[in-house]
Structures are given as C-alpha cells and as structure tokens.
PARO-968088 format. One record per residue (C-alpha): residue in one letter; x, y, z. Coordinates in nm, 3 decimals, always signed. Each point is the difference from the previous one (the first is absolute). Layout:
REM PARO-968088
{node "a",{X,Y,Z}}
...
END
This chain:
REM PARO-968088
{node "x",{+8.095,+7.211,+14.858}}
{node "x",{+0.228,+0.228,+0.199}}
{node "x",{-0.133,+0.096,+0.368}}
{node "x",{+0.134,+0.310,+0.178}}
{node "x",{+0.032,+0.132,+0.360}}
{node "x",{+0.008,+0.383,+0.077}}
{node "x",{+0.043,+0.160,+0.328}}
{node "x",{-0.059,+0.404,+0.028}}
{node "x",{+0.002,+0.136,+0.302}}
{node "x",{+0.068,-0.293,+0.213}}
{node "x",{-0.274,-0.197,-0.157}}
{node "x",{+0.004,-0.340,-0.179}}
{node "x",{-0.211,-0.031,-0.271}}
{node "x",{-0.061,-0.265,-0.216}}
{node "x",{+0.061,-0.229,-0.245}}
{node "x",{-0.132,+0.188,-0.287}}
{node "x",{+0.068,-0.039,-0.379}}
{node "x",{+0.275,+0.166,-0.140}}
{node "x",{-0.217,+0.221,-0.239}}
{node "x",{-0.193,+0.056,+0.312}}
{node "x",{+0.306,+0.155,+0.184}}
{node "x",{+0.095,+0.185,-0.338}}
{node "x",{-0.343,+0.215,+0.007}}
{node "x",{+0.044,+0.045,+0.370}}
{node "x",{+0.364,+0.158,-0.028}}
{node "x",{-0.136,+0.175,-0.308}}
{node "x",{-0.280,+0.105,+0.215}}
{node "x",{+0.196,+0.120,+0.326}}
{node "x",{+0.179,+0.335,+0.044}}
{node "x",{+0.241,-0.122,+0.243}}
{node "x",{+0.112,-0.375,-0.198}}
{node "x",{+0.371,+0.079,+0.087}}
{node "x",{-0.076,-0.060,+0.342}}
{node "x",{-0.180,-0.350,-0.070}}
{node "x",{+0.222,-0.333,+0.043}}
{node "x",{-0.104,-0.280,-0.189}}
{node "x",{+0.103,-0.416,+0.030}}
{node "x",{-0.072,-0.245,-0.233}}
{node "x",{-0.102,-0.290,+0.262}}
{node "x",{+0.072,+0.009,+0.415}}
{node "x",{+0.325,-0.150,+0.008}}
{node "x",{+0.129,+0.301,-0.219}}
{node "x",{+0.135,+0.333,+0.117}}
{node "x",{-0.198,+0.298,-0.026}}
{node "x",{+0.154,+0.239,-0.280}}
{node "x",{-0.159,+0.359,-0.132}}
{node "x",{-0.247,+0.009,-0.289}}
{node "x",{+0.285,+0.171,-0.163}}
{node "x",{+0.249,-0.264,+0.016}}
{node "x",{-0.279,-0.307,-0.142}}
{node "x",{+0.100,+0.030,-0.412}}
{node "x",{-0.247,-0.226,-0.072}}
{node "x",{-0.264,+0.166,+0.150}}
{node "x",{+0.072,+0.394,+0.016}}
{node "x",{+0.285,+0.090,-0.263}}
{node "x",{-0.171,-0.014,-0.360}}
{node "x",{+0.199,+0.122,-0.332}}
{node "x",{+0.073,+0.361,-0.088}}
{node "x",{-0.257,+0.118,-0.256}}
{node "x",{+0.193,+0.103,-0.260}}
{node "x",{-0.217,+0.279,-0.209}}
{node "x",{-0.043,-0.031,-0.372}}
{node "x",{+0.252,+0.201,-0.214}}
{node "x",{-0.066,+0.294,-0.149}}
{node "x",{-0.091,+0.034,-0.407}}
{node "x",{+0.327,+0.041,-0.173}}
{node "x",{+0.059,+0.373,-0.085}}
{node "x",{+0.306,-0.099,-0.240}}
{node "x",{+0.010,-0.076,-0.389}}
{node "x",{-0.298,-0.253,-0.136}}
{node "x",{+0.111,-0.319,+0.025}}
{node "x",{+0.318,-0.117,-0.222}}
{node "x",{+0.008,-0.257,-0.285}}
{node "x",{+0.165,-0.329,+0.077}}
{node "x",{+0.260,+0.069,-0.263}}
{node "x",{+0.203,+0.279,+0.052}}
{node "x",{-0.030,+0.272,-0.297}}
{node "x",{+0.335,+0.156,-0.078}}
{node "x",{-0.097,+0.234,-0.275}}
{node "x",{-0.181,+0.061,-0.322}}
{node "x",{-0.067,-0.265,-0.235}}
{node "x",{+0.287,-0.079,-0.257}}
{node "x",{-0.268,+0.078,-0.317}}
{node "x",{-0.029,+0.369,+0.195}}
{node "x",{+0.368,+0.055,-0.018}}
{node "x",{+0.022,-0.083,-0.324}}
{node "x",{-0.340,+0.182,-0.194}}
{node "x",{+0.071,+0.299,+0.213}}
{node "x",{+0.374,-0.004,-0.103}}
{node "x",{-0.128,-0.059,-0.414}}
{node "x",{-0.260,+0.223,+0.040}}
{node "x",{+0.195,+0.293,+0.132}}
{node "x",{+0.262,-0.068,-0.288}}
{node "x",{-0.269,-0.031,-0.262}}
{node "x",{-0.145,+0.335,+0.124}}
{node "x",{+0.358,+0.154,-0.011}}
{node "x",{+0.011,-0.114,-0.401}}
{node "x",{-0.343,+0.133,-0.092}}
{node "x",{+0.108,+0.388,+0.246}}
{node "x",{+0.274,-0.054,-0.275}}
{node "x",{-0.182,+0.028,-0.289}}
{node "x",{-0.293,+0.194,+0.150}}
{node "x",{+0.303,+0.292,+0.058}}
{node "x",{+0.097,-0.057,-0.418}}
{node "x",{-0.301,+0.058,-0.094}}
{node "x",{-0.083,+0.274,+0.215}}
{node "x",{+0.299,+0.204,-0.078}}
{node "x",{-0.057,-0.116,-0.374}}
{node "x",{-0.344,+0.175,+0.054}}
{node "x",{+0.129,+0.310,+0.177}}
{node "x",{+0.243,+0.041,-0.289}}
{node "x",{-0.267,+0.003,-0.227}}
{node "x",{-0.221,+0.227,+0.155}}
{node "x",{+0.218,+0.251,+0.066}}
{node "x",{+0.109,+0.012,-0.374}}
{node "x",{+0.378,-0.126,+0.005}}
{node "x",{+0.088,-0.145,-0.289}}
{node "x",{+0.262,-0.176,-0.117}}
{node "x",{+0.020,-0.271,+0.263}}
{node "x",{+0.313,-0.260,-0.030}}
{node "x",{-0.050,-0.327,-0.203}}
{node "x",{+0.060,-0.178,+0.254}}
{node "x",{-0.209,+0.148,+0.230}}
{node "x",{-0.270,-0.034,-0.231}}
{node "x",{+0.084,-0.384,-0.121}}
{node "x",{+0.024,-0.055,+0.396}}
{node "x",{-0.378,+0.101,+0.018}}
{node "x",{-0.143,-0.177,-0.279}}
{node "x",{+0.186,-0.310,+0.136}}
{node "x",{-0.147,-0.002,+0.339}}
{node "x",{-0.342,+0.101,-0.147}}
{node "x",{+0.011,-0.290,-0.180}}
{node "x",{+0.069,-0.215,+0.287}}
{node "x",{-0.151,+0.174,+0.292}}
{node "x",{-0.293,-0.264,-0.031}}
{node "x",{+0.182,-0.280,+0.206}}
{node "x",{+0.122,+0.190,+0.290}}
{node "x",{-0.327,+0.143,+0.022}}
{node "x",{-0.148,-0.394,-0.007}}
{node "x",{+0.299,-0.132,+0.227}}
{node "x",{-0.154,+0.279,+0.257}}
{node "x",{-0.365,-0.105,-0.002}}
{node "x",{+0.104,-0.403,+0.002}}
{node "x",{+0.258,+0.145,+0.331}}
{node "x",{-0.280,+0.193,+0.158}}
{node "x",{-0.278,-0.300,+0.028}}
{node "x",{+0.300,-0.225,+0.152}}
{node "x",{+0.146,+0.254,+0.213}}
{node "x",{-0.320,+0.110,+0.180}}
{node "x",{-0.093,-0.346,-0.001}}
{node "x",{+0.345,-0.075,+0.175}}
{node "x",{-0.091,+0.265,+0.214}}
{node "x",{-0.284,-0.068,+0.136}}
{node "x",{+0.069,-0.367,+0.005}}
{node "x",{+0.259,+0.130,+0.297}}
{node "x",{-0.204,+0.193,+0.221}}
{node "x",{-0.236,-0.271,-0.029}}
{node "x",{+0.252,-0.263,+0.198}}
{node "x",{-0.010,+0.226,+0.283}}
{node "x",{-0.341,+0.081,+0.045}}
{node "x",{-0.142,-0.333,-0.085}}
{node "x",{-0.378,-0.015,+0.091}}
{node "x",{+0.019,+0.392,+0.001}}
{node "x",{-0.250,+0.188,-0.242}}
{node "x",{+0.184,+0.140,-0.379}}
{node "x",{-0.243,+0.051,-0.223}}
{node "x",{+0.267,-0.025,-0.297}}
{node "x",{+0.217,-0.234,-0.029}}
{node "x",{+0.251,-0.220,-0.228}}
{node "x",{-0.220,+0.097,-0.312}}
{node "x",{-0.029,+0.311,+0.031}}
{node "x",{+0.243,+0.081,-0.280}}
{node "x",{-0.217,-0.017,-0.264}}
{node "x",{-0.233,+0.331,+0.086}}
{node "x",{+0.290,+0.167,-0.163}}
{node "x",{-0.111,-0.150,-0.350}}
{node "x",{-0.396,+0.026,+0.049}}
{node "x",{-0.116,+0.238,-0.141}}
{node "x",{-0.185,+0.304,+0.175}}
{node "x",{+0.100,-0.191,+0.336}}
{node "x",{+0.379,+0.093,-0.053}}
{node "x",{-0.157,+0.374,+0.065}}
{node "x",{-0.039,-0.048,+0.368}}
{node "x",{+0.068,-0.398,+0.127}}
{node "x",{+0.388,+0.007,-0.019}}
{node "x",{-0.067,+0.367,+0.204}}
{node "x",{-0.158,-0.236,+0.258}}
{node "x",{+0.227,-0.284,-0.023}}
{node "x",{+0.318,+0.171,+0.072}}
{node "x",{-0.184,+0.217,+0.264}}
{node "x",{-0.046,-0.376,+0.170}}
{node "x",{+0.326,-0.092,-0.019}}
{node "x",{+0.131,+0.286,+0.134}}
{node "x",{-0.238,-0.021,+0.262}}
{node "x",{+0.096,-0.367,+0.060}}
{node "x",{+0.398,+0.036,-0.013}}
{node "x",{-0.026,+0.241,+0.235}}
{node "x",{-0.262,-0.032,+0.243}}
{node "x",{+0.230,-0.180,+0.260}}
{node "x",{+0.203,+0.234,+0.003}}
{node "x",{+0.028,+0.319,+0.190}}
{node "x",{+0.357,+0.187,-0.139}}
{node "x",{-0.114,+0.323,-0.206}}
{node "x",{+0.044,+0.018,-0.375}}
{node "x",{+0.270,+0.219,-0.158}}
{node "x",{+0.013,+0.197,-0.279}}
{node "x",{-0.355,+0.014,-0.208}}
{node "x",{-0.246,-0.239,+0.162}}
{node "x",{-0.106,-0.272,-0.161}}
{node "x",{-0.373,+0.103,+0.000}}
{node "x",{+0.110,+0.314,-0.251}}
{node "x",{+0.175,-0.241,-0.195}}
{node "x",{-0.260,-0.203,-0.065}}
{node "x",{-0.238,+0.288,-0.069}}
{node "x",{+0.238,+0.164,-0.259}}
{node "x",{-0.009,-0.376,-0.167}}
{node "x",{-0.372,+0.009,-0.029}}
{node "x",{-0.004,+0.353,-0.136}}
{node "x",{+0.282,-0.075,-0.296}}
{node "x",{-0.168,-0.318,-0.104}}
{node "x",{-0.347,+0.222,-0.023}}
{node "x",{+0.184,+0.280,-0.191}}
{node "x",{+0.249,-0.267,-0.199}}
{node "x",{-0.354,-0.128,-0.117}}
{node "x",{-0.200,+0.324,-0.110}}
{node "x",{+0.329,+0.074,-0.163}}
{node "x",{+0.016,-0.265,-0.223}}
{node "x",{-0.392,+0.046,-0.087}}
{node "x",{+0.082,+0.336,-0.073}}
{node "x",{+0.316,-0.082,-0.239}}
{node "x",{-0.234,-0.315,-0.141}}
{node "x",{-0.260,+0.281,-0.123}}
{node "x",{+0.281,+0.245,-0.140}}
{node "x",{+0.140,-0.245,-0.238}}
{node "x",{-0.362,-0.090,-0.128}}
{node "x",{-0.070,+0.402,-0.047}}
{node "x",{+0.353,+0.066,-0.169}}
{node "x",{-0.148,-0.254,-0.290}}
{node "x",{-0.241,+0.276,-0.070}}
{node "x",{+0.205,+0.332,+0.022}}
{node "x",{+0.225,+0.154,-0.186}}
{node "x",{+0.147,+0.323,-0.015}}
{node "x",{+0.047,+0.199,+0.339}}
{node "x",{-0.235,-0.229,+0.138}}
{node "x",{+0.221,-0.301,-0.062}}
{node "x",{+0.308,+0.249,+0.156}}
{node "x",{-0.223,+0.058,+0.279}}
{node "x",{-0.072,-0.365,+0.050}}
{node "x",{+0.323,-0.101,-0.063}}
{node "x",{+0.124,+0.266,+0.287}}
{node "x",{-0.266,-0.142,+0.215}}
{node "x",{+0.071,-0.363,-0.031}}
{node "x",{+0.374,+0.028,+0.107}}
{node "x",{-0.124,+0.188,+0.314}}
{node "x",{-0.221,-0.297,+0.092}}
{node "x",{+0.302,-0.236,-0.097}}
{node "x",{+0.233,+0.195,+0.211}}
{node "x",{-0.251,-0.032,+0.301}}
{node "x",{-0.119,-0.362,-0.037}}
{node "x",{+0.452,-0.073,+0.001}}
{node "x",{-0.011,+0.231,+0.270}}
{node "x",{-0.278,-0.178,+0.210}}
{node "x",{+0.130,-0.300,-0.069}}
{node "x",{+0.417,+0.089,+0.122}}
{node "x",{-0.207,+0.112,+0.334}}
{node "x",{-0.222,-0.304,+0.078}}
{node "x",{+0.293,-0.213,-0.095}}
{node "x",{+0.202,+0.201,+0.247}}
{node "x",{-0.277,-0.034,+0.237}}
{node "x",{-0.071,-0.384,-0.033}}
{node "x",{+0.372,-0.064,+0.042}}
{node "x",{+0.024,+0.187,+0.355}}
{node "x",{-0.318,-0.155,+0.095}}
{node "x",{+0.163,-0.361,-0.071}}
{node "x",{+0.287,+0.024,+0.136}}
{node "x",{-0.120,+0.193,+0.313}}
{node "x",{-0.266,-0.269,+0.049}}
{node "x",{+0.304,-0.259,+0.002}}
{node "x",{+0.156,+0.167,+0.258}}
{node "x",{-0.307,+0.073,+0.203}}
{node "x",{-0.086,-0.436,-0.010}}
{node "x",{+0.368,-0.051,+0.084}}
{node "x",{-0.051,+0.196,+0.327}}
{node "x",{-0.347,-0.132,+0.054}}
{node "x",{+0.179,-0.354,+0.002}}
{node "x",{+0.261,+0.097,+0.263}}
{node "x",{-0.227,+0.113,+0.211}}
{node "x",{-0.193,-0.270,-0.008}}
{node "x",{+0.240,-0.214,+0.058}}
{node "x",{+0.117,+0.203,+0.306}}
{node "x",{-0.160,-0.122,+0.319}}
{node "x",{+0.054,+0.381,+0.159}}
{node "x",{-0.143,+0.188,-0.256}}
{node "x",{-0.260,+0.234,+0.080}}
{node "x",{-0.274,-0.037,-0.241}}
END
C-alpha cells in the first residue's frame, strides 16, 4: 500500500494513504499549492504533477441519438427487385394491348350510336376479331396485377424490414375477390404509394399520385355498375320487341360504349400508376443508399 507525504504551507504531513490524499486534494480549494512525495528520500513535487494520484481520464460524454436514416441493412440494396422490373414492364404492355382494344370498341360503339352506317369490312372483321380474343389480355392483366403488386410490395418491404405494412406480397389477389376488389386494391395502392415515397421529400409533378389512385377506385366502381347495368339489358331485350327492343337496343350500346370507355381510362390510369411507382422505388433506393441524404 502506497504512503504519501504532503507539505502546505510549510507543513509536513503525513504518511497517509493515497485515496486519503485524493479526498483531501478533492477536498481543498487551494490543491495547486500542495507538494506531495511518495517516501522522505523523494523530492517534493505539486499535486498537479503526481499522475498517479491527481490526473484521472477525461470523461468522455455519451453520444448523442443518431438523427440520420434508421439503421442500414448489411447488404447494400441497389434497386428494385428483378420480378418488379419485369411485372411492371408486362403489365404496362398488357395494359397498352387491352387501351387498344378498349379504343376499337369504343369508337365501334360511338359509330353506332351516332347512326353511321356503312362501316369498312375491315374495320368491322377487326372488331369481331379482337372481341373474340379480348378474354386473354384481359386474364394476362389480372395474373400481372397479383405478381406485380406482390413484386411491389415485396420491395418496399427489404427496406423497411421490421417496419409495420399491413399488405403485403399477397395482396394481389383482392383484385379477384369479389366485393373486396370495390375498395382493398383502393387501399393497397394508397400503401404503396405511401411507402415508395415516404422517404422522400422532392414534390410530385404533374397529377399526384393520390388523384390517380382515386380516379382508379372510381372507374373500377363505375366499370362494375356498368356491366350490371348492360347484364340486365340483354336479359330485358329477350322480352321486347318493337320500339322497345329499338330503345333497348339504343340503350345497350350506350352502356357498351361507357363500360369500353371506363375501361381505356383505368387502363390508362393503372399504367401511369405502375410505371410512376417504378420510378418512385428507384429513387427511394438511391437515397437510401446515399449516406447524405436527407430523409
């Protein structure tokens, strides 16, 4: 055990312990002027100058919460998912086939209405052949849709892993349920817009997403009463005849012409939306991957 000598004033004091010395220079307002010696035949050197007694380390204060981006996954994320890239890419094709022969059969309808006759064989041998096979396009889009918003949110997911979605990679198939595919692919794209963008602080441009999205729910809801409506026409033109089959007939190609119509738009629609959300995860990625990027 270590035994010191202090002098202060002129006065020798001790031995004392050396944690008795450390409370007294702790203790004393004037320490700097105290000498201290570790036995007699030592020299006499200032409580400042003993390390081992006086000089303790620097207390280094805890540092601060991070204010910066959640932490990062071990492997870095370069971008979207290969599946995304390539649903959103057949999807957005497949779309741009059926706004095809939505746009025949609307102006076929149009044609009608307005009383133009004579209409070009081919014209008219163009429209029975895509009416004929406007079922698989229509089937290709639905089989697209449940992997593409499956891709989807399979990608925002890899980012915020542990973070609350309440949809996720099967999500798809509220589009083919019925009465849910009123309202739950509404609030499935509203999350993954919400989700590829919520990082992210640039402004949109052009029509916002959000309108987008609402436009889609509306032409699915009017697509639907539509076809009810067209569904019930065909049942009452087995029963008229006459002026009231004219009048039905009259009426039917008006709800043709708007169920073609609604369905040109929300294929329009869907295809900004996809593509738009592609671009928005692609950004999302690099700025994730940026360490400077202001979140």
């Amino acid at each position: 055990m270590d035994e010191w000598f202090y002098k202060q004033a002129d006065a020798e004091f001790g031995p004392i312990s050396e944690a008795e010395l450390q409370a007294l220079l702790e203790q004393e307002k004037n320490a700097a002027e105290i000498q201290v010696r570790r036995n007699p035949s030592e020299a006499w050197v200032s409580a400042a100058a003993a390390r081992s007694v006086n000089q303790r380390p620097l207390s280094v204060p805890p540092p601060l919460p991070s204010q910066s981006r959640p932490t990062l996954p071990v492997t870095t994320l370069t971008g979207p998912t290969g599946w995304l890239w390539i649903s959103a890419m057949l999807l957005a094709l497949d779309l741009l086939v059926l706004g095809f022969i939505q746009f025949v059969f609307s102006a076929y309808h149009l044609f009608l209405l307005v009383g133009i006759t004579g209409l070009p064989a081919w014209f008219t041998q163009c429209v029975n052949a895509l009416d004929s096979r406007a079922i698989w396009p229509q089937a290709a889009m639905i089989l697209l849709l449940i992997l593409w918003q499956g891709c989807a949110f399979g990608s925002v997911l890899r980012l915020y892993a542990g973070s609350r979605i309440e949809h996720g990679r099967g999500s798809g198939f509220w589009w083919i349920t019925p009465v849910a595919n009123l309202f739950m692919p509404f609030h499935c794209l509203r999350e993954l817009r919400w989700a590829s963008r919520q990082k992210r602080t640039a402004p949109e441009s052009g029509i916002p997403a959000g309108v987008v999205i609402w436009m889609i729910q509306a032409l699915i809801i009017l697509k639907v009463f539509a076809t009810i409506a067209d569904k019930l026409i065909k049942v009452a033109s087995t029963a008229s005849a006459g002026i009231a089959e004219e009048s039905t007939s009259t009426l039917a190609t008006v709800v043709n012409l708007a169920i073609n119509f609604f369905g040109l738009s929300l294929g329009a629609l869907l295809t900004v939306f996809v593509l738009r959300n592609l671009i928005h995860q692609i950004r999302l990625y690099r700025g994730w991957n940026t360490p400077a990027a202001a979140l």
